[in-house]
C-alpha positions as a Markdown table, in Angstrom:
| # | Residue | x | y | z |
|---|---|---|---|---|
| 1 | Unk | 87.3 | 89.2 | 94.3 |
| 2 | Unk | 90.7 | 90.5 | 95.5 |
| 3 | Unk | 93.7 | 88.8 | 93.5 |
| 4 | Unk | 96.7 | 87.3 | 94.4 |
| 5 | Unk | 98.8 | 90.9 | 94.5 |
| 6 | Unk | 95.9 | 92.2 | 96.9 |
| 7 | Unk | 96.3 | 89.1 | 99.2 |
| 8 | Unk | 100.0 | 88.5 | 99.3 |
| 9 | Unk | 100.0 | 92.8 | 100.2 |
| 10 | Unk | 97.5 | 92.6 | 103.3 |
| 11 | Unk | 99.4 | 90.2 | 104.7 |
| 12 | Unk | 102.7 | 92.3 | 104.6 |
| 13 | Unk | 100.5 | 95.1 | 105.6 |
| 14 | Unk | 99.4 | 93.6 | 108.5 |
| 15 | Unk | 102.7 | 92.2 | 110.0 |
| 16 | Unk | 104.0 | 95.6 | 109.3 |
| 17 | Unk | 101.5 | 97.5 | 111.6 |
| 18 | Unk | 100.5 | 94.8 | 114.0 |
| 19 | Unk | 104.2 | 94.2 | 115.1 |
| 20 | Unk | 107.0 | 96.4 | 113.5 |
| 21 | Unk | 105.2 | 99.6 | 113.7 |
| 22 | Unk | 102.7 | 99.4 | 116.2 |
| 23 | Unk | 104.7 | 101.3 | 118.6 |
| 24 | Unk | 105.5 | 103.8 | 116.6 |
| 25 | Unk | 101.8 | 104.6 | 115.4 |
| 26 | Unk | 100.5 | 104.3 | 118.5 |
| 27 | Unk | 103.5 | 107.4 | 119.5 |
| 28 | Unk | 102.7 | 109.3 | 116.2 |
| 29 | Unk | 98.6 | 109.4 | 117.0 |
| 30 | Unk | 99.2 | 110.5 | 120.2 |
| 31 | Unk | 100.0 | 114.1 | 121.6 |
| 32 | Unk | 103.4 | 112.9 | 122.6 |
| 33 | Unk | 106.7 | 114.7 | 121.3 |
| 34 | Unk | 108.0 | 113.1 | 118.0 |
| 35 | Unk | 111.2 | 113.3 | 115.4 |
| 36 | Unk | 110.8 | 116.5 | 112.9 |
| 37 | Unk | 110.3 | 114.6 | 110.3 |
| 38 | Unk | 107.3 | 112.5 | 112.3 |
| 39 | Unk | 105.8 | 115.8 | 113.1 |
| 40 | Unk | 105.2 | 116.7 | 109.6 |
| 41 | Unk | 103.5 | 113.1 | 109.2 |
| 42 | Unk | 101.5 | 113.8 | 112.2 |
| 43 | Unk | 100.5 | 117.5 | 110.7 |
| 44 | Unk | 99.7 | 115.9 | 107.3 |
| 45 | Unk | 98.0 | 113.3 | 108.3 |
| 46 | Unk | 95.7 | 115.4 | 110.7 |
| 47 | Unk | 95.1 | 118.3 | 107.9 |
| 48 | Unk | 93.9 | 115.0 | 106.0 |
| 49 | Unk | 91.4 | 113.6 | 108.5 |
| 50 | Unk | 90.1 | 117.1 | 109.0 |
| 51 | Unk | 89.3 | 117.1 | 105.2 |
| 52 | Unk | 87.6 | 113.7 | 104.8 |
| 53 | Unk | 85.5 | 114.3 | 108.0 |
| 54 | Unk | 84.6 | 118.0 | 106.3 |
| 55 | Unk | 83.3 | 116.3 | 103.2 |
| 56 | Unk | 80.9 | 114.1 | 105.4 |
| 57 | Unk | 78.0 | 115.8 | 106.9 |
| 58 | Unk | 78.2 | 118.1 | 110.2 |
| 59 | Unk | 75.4 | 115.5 | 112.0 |
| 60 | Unk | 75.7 | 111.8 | 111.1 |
| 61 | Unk | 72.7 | 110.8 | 113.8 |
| 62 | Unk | 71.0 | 108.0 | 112.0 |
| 63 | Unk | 73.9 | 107.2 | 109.8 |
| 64 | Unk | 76.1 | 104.0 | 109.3 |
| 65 | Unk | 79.4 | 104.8 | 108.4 |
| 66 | Unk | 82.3 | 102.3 | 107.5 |
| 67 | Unk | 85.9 | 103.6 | 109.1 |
| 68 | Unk | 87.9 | 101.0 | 106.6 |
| 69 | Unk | 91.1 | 100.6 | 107.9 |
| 70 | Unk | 90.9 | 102.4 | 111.1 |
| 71 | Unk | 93.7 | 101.8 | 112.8 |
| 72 | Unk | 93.8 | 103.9 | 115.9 |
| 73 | Unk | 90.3 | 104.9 | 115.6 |
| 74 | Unk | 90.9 | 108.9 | 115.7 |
| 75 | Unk | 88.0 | 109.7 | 112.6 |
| 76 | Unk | 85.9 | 107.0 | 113.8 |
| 77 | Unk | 85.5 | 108.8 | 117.2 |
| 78 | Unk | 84.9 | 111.7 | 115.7 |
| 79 | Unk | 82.2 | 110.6 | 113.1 |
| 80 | Unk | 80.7 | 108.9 | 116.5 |
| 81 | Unk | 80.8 | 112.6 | 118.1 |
| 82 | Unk | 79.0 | 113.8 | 114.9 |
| 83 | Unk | 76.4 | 110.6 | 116.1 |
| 84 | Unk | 77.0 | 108.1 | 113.6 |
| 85 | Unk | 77.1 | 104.4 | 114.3 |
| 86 | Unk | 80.9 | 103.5 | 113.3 |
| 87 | Unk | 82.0 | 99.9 | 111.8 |
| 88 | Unk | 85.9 | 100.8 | 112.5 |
| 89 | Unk | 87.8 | 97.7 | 110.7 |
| 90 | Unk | 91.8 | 97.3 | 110.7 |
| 91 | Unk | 93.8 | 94.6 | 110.2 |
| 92 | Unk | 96.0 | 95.2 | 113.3 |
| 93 | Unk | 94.7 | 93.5 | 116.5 |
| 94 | Unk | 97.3 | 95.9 | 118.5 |
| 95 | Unk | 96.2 | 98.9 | 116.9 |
| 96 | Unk | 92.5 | 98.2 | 117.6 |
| 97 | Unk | 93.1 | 97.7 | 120.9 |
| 98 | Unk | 94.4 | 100.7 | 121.4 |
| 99 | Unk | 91.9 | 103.0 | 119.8 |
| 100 | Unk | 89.6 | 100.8 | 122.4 |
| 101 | Unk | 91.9 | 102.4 | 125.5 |
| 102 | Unk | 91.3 | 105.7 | 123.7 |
| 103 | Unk | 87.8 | 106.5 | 123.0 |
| 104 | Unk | 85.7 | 108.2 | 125.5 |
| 105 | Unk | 83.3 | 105.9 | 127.6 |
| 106 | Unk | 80.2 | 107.7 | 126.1 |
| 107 | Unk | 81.1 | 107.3 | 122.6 |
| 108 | Unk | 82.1 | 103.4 | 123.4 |
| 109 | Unk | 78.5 | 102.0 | 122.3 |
| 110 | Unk | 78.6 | 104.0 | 119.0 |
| 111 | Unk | 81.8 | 102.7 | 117.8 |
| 112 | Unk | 82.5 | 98.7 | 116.5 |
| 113 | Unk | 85.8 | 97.8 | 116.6 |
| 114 | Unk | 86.7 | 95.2 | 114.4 |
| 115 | Unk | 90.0 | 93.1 | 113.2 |
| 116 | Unk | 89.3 | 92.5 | 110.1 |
| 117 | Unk | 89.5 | 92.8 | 106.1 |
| 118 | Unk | 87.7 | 96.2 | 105.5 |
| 119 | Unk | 86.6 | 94.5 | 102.2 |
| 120 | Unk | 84.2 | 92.0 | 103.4 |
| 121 | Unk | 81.1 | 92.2 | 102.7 |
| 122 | Unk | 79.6 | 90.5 | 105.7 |
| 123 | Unk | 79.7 | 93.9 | 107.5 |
| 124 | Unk | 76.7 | 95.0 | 105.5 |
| 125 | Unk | 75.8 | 98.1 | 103.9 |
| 126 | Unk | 76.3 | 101.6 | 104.9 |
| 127 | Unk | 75.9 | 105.5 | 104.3 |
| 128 | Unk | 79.1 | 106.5 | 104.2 |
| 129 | Unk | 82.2 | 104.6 | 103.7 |
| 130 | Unk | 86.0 | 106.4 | 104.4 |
| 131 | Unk | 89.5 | 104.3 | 103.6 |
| 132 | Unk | 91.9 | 107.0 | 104.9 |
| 133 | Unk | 95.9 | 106.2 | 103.6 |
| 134 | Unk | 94.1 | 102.5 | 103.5 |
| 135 | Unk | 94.9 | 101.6 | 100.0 |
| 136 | Unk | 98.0 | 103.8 | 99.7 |
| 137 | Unk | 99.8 | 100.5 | 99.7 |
| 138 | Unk | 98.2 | 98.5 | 96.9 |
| 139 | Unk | 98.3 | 98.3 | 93.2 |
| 140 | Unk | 96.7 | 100.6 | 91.1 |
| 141 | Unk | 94.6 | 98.0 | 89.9 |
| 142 | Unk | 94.0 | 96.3 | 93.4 |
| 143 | Unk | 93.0 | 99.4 | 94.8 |
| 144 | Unk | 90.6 | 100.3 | 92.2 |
| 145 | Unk | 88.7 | 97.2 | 92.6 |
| 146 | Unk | 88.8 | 97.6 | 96.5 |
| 147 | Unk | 87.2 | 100.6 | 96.1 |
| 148 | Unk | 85.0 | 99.6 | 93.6 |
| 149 | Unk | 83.6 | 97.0 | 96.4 |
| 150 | Unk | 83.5 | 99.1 | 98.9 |
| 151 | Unk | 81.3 | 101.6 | 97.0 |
| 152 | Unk | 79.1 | 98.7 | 96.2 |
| 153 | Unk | 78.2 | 98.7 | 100.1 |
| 154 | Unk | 77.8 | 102.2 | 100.7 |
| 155 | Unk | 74.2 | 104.5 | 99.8 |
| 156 | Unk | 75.6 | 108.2 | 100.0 |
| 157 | Unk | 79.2 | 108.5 | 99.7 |
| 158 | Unk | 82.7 | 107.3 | 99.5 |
| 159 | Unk | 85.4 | 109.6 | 100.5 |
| 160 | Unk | 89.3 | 108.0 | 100.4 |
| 161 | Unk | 92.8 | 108.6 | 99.6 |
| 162 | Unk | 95.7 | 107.4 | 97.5 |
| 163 | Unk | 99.2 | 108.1 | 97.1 |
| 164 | Unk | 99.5 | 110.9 | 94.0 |
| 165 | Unk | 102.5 | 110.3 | 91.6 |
| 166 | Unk | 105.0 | 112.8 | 92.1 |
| 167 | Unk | 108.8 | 113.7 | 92.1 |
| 168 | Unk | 109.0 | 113.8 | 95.8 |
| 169 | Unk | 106.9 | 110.5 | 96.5 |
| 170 | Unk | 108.7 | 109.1 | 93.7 |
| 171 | Unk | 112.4 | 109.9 | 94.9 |
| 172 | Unk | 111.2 | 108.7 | 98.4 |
| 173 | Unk | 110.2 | 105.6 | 96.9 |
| 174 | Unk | 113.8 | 105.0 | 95.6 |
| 175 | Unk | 115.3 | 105.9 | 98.8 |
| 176 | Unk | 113.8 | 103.7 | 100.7 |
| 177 | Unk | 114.5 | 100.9 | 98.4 |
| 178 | Unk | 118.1 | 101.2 | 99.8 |
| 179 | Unk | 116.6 | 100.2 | 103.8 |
| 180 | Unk | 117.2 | 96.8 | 104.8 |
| 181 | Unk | 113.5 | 95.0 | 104.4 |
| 182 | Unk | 113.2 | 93.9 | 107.9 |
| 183 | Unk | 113.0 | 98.2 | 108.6 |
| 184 | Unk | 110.8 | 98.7 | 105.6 |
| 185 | Unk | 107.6 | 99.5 | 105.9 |
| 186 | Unk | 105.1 | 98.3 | 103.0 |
| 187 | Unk | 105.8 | 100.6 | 100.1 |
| 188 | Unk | 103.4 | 103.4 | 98.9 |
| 189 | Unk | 102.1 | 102.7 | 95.5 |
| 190 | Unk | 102.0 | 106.4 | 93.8 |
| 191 | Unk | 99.1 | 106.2 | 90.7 |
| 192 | Unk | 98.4 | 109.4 | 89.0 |
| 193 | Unk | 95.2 | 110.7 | 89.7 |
| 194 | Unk | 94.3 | 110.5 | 85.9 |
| 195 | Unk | 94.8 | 106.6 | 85.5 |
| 196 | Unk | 93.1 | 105.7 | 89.0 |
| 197 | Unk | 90.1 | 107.9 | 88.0 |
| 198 | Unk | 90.3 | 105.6 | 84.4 |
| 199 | Unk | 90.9 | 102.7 | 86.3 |
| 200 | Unk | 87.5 | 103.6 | 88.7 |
| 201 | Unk | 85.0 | 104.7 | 85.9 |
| 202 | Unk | 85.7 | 101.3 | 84.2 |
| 203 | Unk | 84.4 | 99.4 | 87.5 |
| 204 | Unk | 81.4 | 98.1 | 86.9 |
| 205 | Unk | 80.2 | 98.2 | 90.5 |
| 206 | Unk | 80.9 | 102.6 | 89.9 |
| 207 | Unk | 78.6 | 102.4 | 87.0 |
| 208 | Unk | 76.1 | 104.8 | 89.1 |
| 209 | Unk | 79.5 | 107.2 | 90.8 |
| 210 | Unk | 80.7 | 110.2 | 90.0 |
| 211 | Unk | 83.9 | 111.0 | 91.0 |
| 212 | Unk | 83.3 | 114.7 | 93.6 |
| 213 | Unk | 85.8 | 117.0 | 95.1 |
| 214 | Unk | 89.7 | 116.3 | 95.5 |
| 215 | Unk | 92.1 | 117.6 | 97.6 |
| 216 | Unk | 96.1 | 116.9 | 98.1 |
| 217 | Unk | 97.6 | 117.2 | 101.5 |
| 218 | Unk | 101.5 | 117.7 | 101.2 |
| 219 | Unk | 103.2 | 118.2 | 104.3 |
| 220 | Unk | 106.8 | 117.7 | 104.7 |
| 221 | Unk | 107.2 | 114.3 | 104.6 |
| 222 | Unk | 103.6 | 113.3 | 104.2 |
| 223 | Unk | 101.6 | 113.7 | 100.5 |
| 224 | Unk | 98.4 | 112.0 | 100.0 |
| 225 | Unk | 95.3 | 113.1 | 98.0 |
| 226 | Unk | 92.2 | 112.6 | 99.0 |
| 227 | Unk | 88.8 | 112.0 | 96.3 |
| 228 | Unk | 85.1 | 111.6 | 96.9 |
| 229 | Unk | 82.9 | 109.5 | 94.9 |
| 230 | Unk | 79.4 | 110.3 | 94.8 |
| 231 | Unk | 76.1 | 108.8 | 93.5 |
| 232 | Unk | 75.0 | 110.2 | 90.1 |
């Protein structure tokens, strides 16, 4: 169970990329020209989806894979290429929709679009699960325990990425503290990768995960790091 800090967070999180930024993310996933500094987003943030989608295997056929917090659907359609069946869950109506204008009409029946908490457990179990710059925007703690629950649905692997601490993040933090709030988007909650892998041993539903490989993306303007958890 999700506390009051992950509640009060989704619901900025969703009227962020529902309505403020839906445009915008809809521009940035696209192959449309964007700002310098938007281009290194887009670069870092496809250098990052290429890395989770390595760490899942080349042919999914057979496999259930959770896309949590999906939001234009660019991995799920290619997990669906690879011929997994796709649960792709996002808060953001908009942003569903349009990953339902994008995807090809024979991949259509493989992927499951959903608006939705990506934490509910009413969507069953599943082989993989990948949170993608999904929990970049919660507590330590709150994130932690949201992946600890999503792990307790998933049979092979969990593969997901958080915000690492660092100068950059860190002075970008502080600078956009000085936006007015209506132009904010939610902020990015840098943990060090030592204290979130403290904070996820001590979940009891990881009591049978090992944490597997890492890798940080740092592009420009974007920095996330990505981590796979494994069963032991």
């Amino acid at each position: 169970m999700q506390g009051e800090t992950y509640q009060e967070r989704r619901g900025e999180i969703e009227a962020y990329f529902d309505r403020t930024a839906s445009a915008a993310w809809a521009r940035l996933t696209s192959d449309a020209p964007v700002s310098g500094i938007r281009a290194t987003v887009r670069a870092g943030r496809d250098a990052m989806r290429a890395t989770l989608l390595d760490w899942l295997p080349a042919d999914l056929t057979g496999r259930r894979l959770l896309d949590a917090g999906c939001g234009p659907g660019m991995l799920s359609i290619e997990a669906a290429r690879r011929g997994a069946e796709v649960v792709a869950v996002d808060l953001s109506p908009t942003l569903l929709d349009l990953a339902r204008e994008r995807i090809p009409p024979d991949l259509a029946g493989r992927v499951e679009f959903i608006a939705g908490d990506m934490l509910s457990p009413a969507f069953g179990r599943f082989d993989h699960v990948v949170a993608m710059d999904s929990i970049i925007h919660y507590r330590a703690e709150d994130a932690s325990r949201a992946i600890a629950g999503l792990a307790s649905r998933a049979d092979k692997s969990v593969v997901f990425t958080f915000a690492p601490r660092t100068r950059a993040l860190a002075l970008m933090h502080f600078v956009g503290g000085f936006f007015p709030r209506g132009d904010r988007a939610p902020s990015i909650e840098p943990v060090r990768e030592e204290r979130l892998r403290e904070l996820l041993m001590a979940e009891p539903e990881l009591a049978g995960w090992r944490p597997g490989r890492t890798r940080r993306i740092a592009v420009g303007f974007y920095t996330s790091q990505a981590l796979e958890l494994l069963p032991t």
